[in-house]
C-alpha positions in Angstrom: 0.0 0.0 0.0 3.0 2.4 0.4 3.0 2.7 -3.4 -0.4 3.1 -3.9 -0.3 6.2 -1.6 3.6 7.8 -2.7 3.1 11.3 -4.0 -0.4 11.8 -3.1 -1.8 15.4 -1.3 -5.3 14.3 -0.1 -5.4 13.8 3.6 -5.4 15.9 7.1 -2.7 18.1 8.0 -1.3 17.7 11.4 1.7 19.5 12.2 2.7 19.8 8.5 3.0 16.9 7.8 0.0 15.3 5.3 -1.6 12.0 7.0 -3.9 9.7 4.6 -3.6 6.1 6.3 -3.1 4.4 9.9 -2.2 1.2 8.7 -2.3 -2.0 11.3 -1.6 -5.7 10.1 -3.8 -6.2 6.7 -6.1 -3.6 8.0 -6.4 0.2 7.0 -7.6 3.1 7.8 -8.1 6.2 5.2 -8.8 9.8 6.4 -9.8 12.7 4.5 -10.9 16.4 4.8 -13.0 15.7 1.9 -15.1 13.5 0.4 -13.3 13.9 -2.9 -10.0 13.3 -1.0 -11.2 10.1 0.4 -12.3 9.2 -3.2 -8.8 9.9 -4.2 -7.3 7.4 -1.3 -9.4 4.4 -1.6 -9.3 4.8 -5.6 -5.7 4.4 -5.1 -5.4 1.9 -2.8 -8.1 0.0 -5.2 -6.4 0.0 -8.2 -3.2 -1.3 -6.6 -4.7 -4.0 -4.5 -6.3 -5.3 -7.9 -3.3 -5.0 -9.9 -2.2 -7.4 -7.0 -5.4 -9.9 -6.9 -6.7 -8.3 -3.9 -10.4 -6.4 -3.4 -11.5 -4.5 -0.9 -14.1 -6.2 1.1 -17.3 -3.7 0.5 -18.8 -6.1 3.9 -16.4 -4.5 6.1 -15.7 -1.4 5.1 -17.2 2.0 6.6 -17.2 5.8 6.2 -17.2 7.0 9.8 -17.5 11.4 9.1 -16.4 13.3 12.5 -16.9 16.4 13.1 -19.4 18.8 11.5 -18.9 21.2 8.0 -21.2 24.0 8.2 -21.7 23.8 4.6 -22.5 19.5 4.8 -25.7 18.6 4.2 -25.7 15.2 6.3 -25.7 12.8 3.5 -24.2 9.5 3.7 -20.7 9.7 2.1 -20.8 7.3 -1.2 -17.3 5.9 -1.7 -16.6 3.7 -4.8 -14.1 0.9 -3.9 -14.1 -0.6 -7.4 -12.0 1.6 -9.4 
């Protein structure tokens, strides 16, 4: 996964450094400040797992959103993992 996710920009900023993964055993997690960001991530990580014969299980995956954007409307985030 640590190709999948060289060079890219979309993430949180923490300290300036750019964060986009917390990766633990053959598990991971993605974080975003943007819907489009988080499409950007898991698109990524997609296309690399499948080049590799590996799918992202759509059962066990969630979009957990924290945190409130004044401009969010409250829908459901809608992530494509089959890119």
């Amino acid at each position: 996964m640590a190709k999948a996710l060289e060079y890219v920009d979309d993430g949180i900023t923490i300290c300036g450094y750019t964060l986009n993964n917390l990766r633990f055993a053959d598990d991971i997690a993605v974080v975003s400040d943007s819907q489009q960001g988080l499409q950007s991530v898991v698109g990524r990580i997609a296309n690399t797992s499948h080049r590799m014969g590996m799918y992202i299980s759509t059962q066990k995956t969630e979009v957990q959103h924290i945190g409130i954007h004044p401009d969010h409307n409250h829908q459901p985030a809608e992530i494509d993992v089959d890119r």
